[in-house]
TITOR-576199 format. One record per residue (C-alpha): y negated, z negated, x negated. Coordinates in steps of 0.02 Angstrom, whole numbers, plus 50000, padded with zeros to 5 digits. Example, Ala and Ser with C-alpha at 12.3 -4.5 7.8 and 13.67 -1.06 7.14 Angstrom:
# residues 2
502254961049385
500534964349316
//
This chain:
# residues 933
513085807143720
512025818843809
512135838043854
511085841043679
511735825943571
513775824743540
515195823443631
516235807843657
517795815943700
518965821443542
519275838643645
517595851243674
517275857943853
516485875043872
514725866143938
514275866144101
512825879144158
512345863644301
511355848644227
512405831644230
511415817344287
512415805144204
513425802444023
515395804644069
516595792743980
518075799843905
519435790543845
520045797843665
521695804043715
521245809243902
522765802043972
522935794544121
522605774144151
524235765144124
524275747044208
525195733444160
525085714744184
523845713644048
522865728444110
522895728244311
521525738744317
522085752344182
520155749844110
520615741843938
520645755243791
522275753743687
521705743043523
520755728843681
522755729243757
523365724243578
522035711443548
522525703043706
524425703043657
523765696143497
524395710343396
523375720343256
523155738443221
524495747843135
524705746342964
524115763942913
522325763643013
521845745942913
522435754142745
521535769842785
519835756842834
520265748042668
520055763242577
517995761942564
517895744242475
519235748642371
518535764842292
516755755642284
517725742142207
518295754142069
516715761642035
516015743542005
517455740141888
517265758041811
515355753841783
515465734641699
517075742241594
515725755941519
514235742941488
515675731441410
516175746341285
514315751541261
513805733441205
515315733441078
514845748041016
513115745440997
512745726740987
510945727340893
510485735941050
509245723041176
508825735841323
510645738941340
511165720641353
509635717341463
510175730541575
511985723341583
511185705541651
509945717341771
511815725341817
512555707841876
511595707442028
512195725442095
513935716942051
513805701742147
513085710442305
514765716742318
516075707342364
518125707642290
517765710142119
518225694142020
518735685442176
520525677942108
521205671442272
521125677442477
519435668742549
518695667642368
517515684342414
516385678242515
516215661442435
515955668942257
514745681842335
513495669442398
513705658642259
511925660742153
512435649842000
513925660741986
512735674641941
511635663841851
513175658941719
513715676241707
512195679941669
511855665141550
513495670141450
513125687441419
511355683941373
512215671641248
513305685441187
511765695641150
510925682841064
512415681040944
512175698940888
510365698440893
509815682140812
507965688340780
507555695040948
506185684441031
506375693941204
508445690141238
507865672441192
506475674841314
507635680241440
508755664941440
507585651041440
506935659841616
508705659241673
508925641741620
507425635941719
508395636941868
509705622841793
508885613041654
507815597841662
506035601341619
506155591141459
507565602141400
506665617241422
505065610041323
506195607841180
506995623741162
505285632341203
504735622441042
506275626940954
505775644940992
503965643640945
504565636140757
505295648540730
504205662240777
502625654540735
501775673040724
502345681440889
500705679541000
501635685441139
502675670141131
501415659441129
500525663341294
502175662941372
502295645541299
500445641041341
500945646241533
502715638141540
501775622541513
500195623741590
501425627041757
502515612541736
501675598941871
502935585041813
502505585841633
500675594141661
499055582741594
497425592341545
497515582041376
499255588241333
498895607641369
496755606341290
497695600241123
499325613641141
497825627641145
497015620840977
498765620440909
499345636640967
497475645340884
497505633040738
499475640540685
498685658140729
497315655940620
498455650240482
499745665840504
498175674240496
497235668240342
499195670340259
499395652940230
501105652440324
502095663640195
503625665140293
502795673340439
501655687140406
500275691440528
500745704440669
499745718940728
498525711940865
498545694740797
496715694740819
496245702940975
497775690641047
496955675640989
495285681441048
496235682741238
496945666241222
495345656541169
494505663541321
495965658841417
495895640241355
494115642641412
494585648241593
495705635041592
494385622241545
493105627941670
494415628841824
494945608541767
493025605341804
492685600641597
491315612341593
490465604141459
492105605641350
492115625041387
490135629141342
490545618641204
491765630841138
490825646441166
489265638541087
490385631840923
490995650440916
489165656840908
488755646940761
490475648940698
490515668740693
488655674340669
487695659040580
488985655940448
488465651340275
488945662940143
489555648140020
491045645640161
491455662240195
492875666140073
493925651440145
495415650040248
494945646240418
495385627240411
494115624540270
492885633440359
493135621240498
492895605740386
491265610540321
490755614140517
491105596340575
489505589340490
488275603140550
489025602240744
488885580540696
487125581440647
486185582240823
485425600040759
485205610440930
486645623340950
486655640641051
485715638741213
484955623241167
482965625041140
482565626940956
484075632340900
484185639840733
486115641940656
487275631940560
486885643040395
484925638840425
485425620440445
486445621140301
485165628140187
484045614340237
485195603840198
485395607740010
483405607639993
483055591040070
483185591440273
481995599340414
480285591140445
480225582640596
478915587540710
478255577840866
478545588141011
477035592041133
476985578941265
476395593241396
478135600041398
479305585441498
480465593241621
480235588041791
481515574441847
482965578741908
483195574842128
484455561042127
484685559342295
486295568042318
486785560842464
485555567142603
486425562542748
487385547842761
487935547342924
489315564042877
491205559742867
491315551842674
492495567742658
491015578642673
489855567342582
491195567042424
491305588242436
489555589642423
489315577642291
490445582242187
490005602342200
488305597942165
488595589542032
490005601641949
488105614741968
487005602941881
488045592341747
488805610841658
488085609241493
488455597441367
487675581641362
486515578441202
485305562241165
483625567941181
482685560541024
480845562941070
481525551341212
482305539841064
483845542141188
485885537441089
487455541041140
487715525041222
486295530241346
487785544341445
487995536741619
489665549341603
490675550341434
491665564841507
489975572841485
490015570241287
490785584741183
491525577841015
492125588740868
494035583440896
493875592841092
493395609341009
493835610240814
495745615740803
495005629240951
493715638640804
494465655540743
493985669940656
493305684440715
493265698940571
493145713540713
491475717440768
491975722440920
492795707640942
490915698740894
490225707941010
491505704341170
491205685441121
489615684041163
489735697141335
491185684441381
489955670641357
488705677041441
489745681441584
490465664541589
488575660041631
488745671941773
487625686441687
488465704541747
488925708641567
490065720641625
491555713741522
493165715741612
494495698541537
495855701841440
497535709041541
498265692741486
497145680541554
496535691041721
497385685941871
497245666241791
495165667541797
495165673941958
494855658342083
493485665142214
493555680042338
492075690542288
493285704742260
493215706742447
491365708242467
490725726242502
488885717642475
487485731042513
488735744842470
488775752542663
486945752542655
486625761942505
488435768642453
487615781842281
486585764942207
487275749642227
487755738442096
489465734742137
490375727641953
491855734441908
492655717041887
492555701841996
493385685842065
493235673941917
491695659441971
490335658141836
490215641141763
489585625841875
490175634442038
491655627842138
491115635242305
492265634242458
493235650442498
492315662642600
490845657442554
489585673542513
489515675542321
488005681642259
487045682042100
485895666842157
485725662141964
485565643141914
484565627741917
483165629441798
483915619141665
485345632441676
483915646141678
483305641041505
484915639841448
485315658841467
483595662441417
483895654441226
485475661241221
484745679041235
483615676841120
484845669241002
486025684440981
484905699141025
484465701140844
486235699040779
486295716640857
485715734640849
485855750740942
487065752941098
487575732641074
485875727841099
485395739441216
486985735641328
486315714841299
484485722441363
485435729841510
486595714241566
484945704241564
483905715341654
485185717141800
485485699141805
483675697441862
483865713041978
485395703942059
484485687742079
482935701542181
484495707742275
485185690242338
483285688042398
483355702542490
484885697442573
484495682442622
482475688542643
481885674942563
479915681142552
479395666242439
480735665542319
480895686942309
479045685642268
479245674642093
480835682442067
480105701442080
478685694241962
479705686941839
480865702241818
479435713741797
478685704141674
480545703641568
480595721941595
478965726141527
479375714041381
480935722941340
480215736741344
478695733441234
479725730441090
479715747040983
481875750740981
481715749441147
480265760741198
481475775641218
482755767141314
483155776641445
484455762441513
483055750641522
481835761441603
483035767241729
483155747741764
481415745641768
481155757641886
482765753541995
481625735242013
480085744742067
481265752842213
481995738042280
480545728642298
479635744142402
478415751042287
479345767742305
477675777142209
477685765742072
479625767242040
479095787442036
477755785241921
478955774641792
480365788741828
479345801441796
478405794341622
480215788641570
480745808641600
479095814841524
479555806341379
481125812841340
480375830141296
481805844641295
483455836941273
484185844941423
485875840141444
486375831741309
485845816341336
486875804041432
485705791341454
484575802441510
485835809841629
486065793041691
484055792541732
483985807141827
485555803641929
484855786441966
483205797942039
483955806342139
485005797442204
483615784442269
482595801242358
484485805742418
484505789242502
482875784742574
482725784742758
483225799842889
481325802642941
480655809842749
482685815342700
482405833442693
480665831442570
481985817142477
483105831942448
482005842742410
481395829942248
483105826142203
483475843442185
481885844242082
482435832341961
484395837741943
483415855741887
482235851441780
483445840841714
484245857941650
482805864441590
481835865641408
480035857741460
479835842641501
479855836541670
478405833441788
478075825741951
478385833642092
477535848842150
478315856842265
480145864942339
481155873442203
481085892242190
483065899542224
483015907942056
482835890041975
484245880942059
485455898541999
484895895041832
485365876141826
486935879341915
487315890141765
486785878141624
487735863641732
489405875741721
489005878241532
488935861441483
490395855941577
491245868241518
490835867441330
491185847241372
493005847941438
493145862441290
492795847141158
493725834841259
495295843441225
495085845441036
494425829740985
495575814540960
495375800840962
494015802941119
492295799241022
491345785641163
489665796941151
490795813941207
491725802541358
490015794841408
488985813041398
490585820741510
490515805841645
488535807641680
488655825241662
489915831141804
489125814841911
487575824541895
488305841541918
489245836042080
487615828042162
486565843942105
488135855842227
488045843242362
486405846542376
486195863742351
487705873042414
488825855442508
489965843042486
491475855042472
490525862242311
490385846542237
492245841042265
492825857042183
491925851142045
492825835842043
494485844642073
494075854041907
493655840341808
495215830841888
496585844641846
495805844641660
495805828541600
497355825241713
498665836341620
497835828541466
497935809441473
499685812441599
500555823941475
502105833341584
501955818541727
502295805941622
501325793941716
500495783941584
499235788941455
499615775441286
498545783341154
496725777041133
496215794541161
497085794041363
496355774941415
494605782141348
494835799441451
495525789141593
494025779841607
493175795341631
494365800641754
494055784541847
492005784441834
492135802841906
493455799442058
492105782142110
490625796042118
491715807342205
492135794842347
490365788942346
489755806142392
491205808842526
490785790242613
488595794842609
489215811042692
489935804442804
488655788842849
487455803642856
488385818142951
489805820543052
491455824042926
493105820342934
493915804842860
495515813542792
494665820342613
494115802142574
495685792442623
496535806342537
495405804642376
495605787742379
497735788242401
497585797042266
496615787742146
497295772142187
498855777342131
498215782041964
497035765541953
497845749842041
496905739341974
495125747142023
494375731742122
493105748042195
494145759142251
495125744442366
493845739942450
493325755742515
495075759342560
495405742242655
493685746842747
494095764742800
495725760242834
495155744542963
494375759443066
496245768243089
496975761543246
498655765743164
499205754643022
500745760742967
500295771942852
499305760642768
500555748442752
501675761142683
500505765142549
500295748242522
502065745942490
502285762842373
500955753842267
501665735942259
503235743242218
502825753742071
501065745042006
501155728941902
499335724741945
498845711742083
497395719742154
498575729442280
499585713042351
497615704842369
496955721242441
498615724142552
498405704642620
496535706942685
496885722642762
498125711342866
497075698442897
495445711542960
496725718643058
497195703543131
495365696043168
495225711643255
496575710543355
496035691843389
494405698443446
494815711743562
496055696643659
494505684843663
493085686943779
491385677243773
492645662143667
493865662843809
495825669543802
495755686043916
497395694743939
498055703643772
498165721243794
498615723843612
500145714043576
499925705743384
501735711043340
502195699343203
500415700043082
500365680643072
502245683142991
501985699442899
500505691042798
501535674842745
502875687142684
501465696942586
500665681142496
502765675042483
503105692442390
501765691142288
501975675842229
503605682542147
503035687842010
502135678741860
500375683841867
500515681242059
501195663642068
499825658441925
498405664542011
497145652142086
496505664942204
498135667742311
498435651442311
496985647942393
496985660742516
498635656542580
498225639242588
496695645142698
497515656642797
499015643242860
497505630842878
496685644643005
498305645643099
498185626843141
500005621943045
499605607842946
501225602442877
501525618942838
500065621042752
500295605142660
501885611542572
501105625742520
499835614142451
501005605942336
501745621442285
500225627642235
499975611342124
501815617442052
501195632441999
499355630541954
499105610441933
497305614441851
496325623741986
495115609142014
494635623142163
496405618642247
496105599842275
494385602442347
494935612942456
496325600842503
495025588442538
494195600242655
495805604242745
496645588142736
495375575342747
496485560142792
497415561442622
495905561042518
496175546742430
498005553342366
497185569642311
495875561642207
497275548042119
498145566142093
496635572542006
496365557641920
498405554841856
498105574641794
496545571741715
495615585941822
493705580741810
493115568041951
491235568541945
490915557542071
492355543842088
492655534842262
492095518442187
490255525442133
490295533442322
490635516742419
489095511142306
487915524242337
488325525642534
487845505142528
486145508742447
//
């Protein structure tokens, strides 16, 4: 082409020593121009002559082009003839027949294979439902061989999806679930199938398919289905699909029906009479009806006591009534919703109805001091009966499982109980985009609270997207509610359980403090600061709990954020003083002292160097025999040498036991996690931040080659998750310490993008970890590698966090694109072209909404809906509307937001809701009414 690229000419010149200043043109055979009639000008090459005389190459050049399809063709052939004599030979084997249907696309990509006729190639090779019946018969083929296996069967009712009728595909899915009553698996397929089909889709329909899908599991379970025996998991699975059917409950808008559940459950697992306790699960059931009949107050409700208390009543006569105190009415509730009438109705209905999905949550009960009867509900939605919830009651023999019940509950009240859902029913709670929120994490990157799962609205809140999610609590009726259910199943526990309930409740309160800082709200952050104080000091009062170092640590985290910097020292210090000489063995107390120092580490740049010097006070002492003190004074050399010793002994000894004890005992992964956190900050400060990431790289290459045995990839053992979690707790302190570093010194931002490359592709699904990335990487003027990280992940990772994470780093990069072309609101010349976000967004949220858990998820939904809104293409945006409804016809969140964006079809949405049986608080009737008042 050039003098350095490659000649056009077939012949090679000696080059020339002189520089050409243009590319010569050679014709192949470097003969001279022949004209002819056709070619006066001798310009046309020789195949453009015989085009023009309408003649075709000669027969040897297009057998020698032919030669490439025909050998690909051969290999193709080659390849199906193999899988063909595999599956004969081995017939009872699935993989290999679902790797033959896998196969038939590669086959149909290329064209000439079972094309009978000339022009059949191209016809066959676009044709999709020739594929599909290819596919369809060797599936069928399989499932001759293999009449037990539930995953070929699984495989062909997705393929038939694309040709049968709805109907059709309910019955087989029924035929399939009769006759693997057992396979949990199967049923949350099944639940899904039909909780996604809009045609057939009624809340009704899919509340009762729940209670029959846990009613048959219980059954199985209890062994009262002999043909099926119970699987391994059945209980754990059930456990994931009753929270599901709660998800699903709360995201319809029957709130009441979901609290209902969760507070039958409570009675159902931990206040059950011993007379019923050797039944099968259905009998149990029968002798709940009368106790949840009888008007007795159930969990969360003031006075509650149990169904085995009210039982035992029962048998000796009743409970004796006793007049309430007058003194304690509740203060009436503010009924003016409406508070400006002169709104579009639109906005009127949105508010009213979100206010009232906040305040209507719980159950509604007759109040009998108020000689109040059913008949006295103004709403009958708001009435819970025994029919909504009774097929729904399982058993839970695990106490484990006990335990996760009532964290989910609690966290379904929108207390941080640090419970992450089940894999299964993940991506369908998440609805709100509080994944995205960094919160006060810039500010104080070492201390913030930032929970390890989020996205999923607490009850009662159906907030508008984009909206700023924080722990504002609720109303006070909600308040009290919370409050009795505390002090209902703190006793059920002991130990770590009830000091992990201690904790959730505790940093509820501190995140309510928080959003009043936020929002510096003096008046309310007063009260609130009071009334967590005076929990913490309760708490703490009672005598298991007087040695709690989590507690104290919360305590004095309170003291902190509300300013009283030398009272949060003086509860620091007595909680240390107590602990006498453990030294390191203590992870709690680990925990403490990391907390300590990393609030000195972080206090403002005027006092930083006397911060230091107390945080390296504490990480020493923390080392050493005696107790710890206050503060005297800097620490002598010859101290910090000796606790950089101990620190390496410990960690050492720690990894030592790691390697030899399996399963991973909790206290061992727990003591290693606070110990190397503590160990890192103590080198930061001492020697730098290179010291304390060569402490990480030790602990990294470790536990690495343990839970990723000869880079396999994947850890399956209990023993790998548990040291993965370490793993993962280590790498969020390590990037923690590399992003204060850097907000407090000048340092490169290679280590942490690199740190968090890497950790991302061991933990997709770390919610943390993304949202540091998206923010560093918003800084990078280039985006390309980003975006080809983001695509090694989506490729390889079956999480969604990455598609989410991958779709807002579009959109920041886009609003700041936007704002660098606008100007004080006006357009100003673009001096960054956009090149193609708006379009490489919609084909993120498209591709993501491939798979399952992606097209099911009420949170990408809605953000694509949003974003198409924010472009201004409304028709567009209504399609995706409806196709939303296809997928997830029971995200009450979706219609509301429909409302917002398309206001003129209003009505239709609500007759949508209505024809679905989503909840409708506040129908269009009872609005024309209260607009006229």
């Amino acid at each position: 082409m050039n003098i350095d690229g490659a000649a056009i000419s077939s012949k090679t010149e000696p080059p020339s020593s002189e520089p050409i200043s243009f590319i010569p043109v050679k014709d192949l055979e470097d003969a001279a121009p022949v004209t002819t009639w056709l070619n006066p000008l001798g310009i046309y090459d020789q195949s453009t002559t015989q085009w023009l005389q309408g003649q075709g190459p000669p027969e040897q050049e297009s057998k020698q082009q032919d030669t490439q399809p025909d050998s690909e063709s051969a290999a193709l052939k080659a390849k199906v003839e193999e899988f063909n004599r595999r599956v004969r030979e081995n017939p009872r084997d699935t993989q290999l027949w679902m790797a033959f249907v896998a196969f038939q696309d590669e086959v149909m990509k290329r064209p000439g294979l079972y094309a009978i006729e000339e022009g059949e190639q191209e016809k066959r090779k676009r044709s999709l439902k020739l594929i599909l019946e290819k596919k369809l018969a060797i599936l069928e083929r399989a499932i001759e061989s293999n009449q037990s296996s539930v995953d070929l069967k699984l495989a062909k009712l997705k393929l038939c999806t694309e040709f049968w009728e709805p109907s059709t595909l309910v019955k087989e899915w029924q035929k399939l679930i009769f006759l693997h009553p057992n396979n949990t698996a199967l049923w949350q397929k099944y639940l899904l199938f039909c909780q996604s089909q809009f045609s057939t889709f009624s809340i009704s329909k899919i509340h009762s398919l729940y209670g029959k899908c846990l009613s048959t599991l219980s059954a199985v379970k209890d062994g009262s289905i002999l043909s099926h025996p119970a699987l391994p998991g059945t209980e754990e699975a059930m456990f994931a699909l009753f929270l599901q059917q709660c998800h699903f409950l709360r995201q319809a808008g029957h709130s009441e029906k979901a609290v209902s559940l969760f507070q039958a459950m409570v009675d159902f697992t931990f206040f059950k009479p011993d007379s019923v306790k050797d039944l099968p699960t259905k009998g149990q059931v029968e002798f709940f009806e009368p106790f949840w009949d009888s008007g007795e107050p159930r969990a969360g409700e003031k006075g509650a006591r149990g169904w085995k208390a009210w039982m035992h009543q029962q048998e000796r006569g009743g409970w004796v009534v006793i007049n309430p105190d007058e003194d304690d009415d509740e203060p009436e509730e503010d009924d003016q919703e409406i508070k400006d009438k002169s709104l579009p109705k639109w906005q009127i209905w949105l508010a009213a109805e979100r206010s009232r999905d906040q305040r209507h949550w719980q159950p509604w009960r007759p109040d009998k001091t108020k000689k109040q009867t059913e008949e006295d509900c103004e709403d009958p939605e708001r009435q819970v009966l025994f029919d909504d919830i009774g097929q729904s009651l399982i058993r839970l023999s695990s106490h484990n499982l006990q335990f996760q019940l009532v964290e989910a509950f609690l966290q379904f009240l929108g207390v941080p109980s640090g419970l992450t859902p089940p894999a299964s029913c993940l991506y369908l709670a998440m609805d709100e985009n509080s994944i995205f929120d960094n919160g006060l994490y810039d500010e104080k990157p070492l201390t913030f609270f930032n929970p390890s799962f989020s996205g999923a609205s607490c009850v009662g809140r159906m907030d508008r997207l984009g909206c700023p999610r924080w722990t504002r609590g609720q109303n006070r009726e909600g308040e009290e509610f919370i409050r009795n259910v505390f002090h209902l199943v703190m006793p059920l526990f002991s130990g770590k359980e009830k000091s992990q309930l201690c904790f959730s409740w505790l940093q509820y309160e501190i995140a309510k403090v928080i959003w009043c800082l936020h929002t510096k709200n003096k008046k309310r952050l007063k009260s609130q600061g009071k009334n967590c104080k005076k929990l913490a000091k309760n708490l703490l009062k009672e005598p298991e709990n007087r040695n709690n170092f989590c507690l104290w640590k919360q305590y004095a985290h309170l003291e902190w954020l509300l300013g009283n910097t030398e009272d949060a020292r003086k509860v620091f210090d007595t909680a240390l003083g107590m602990a006498g000489s453990r030294e390191l063995k203590d992870s709690d107390l680990c925990e403490l002292s990391l907390l300590y120092a990393e609030l000195e580490v972080e206090l403002s740049p005027e006092v930083r160097g006397a911060a230091t010097a107390r945080a390296v006070h504490i990480l020493t002492k923390l080392t050493e025999s005696s107790p710890c003190g206050p503060y005297t004074g800097q620490v002598l050399a010859v101290h910090i040498l000796k606790a950089r010793k101990a620190y390496e002994h410990a960690l050492q000894d720690c990894l030592g036991d790691s390697c030899v004890s399996d399963p991973a005992p909790t206290d061992s992964c727990s003591r290693l996690i606070s110990l190397a956190k503590c160990f890192m900050l103590f080198q930061y400060l001492t020697t730098g931040i290179d010291a304390a990431v060569r402490i990480y790289k030790q602990v990294f290459a470790k536990l690495n080659s343990y839970v990723f045995p000869e880079g396999s990839g994947e850890g399956d053992s209990a023993s790998s998750q548990s040291w993965t979690s370490v793993l993962e707790a280590i790498t969020l302190m390590h990037t923690s310490l590399l992003r204060f570093h850097m907000k407090v010194s000048v340092y490169p931002l290679a280590p942490l993008r690199e740190a968090l490359s890497q950790a991302l592709k061991l933990y997709p699904g770390n919610q943390v970890l993304w949202r540091s990335y998206v923010q560093i990487q918003n800084k990078s003027h280039s985006a390309s590698k980003t975006r080809r990280f983001f695509d090694t992940i989506t490729r390889s990772a079956k999480a969604l966090e990455p598609w989410l994470f991958a779709i807002e780093a579009e959109k920041l990069r886009k609003r700041l694109v936007e704002t660098v072309q606008r100007l004080d609101g006006r357009e100003i010349h673009a001096t960054i072209p956009e090149t193609g976000l708006t379009h490489r967004i919609q084909a993120l949220f498209e591709n993501a909404m491939r798979s399952d858990s992606g097209s099911q998820c009420p949170l990408l939904w809605r953000m694509y809906l949003n974003f198409l809104v924010s472009l201004g293409n409304k028709e567009r945006s209504k399609g995706v509307f409806y196709k939303a409804l296809q997928n997830c016809p029971w995200a009450k969140v979706l219609y509301l937001d429909a409302v917002e964006y398309f206001p003129d079809e209003m009505q239709e949405i609500l007759d949508l809701m209505t024809e679905k049986e989503l909840r409708v608080r506040l129908p269009l009737e009872e609005l024309e009414l209260l607009l006229e008042d």
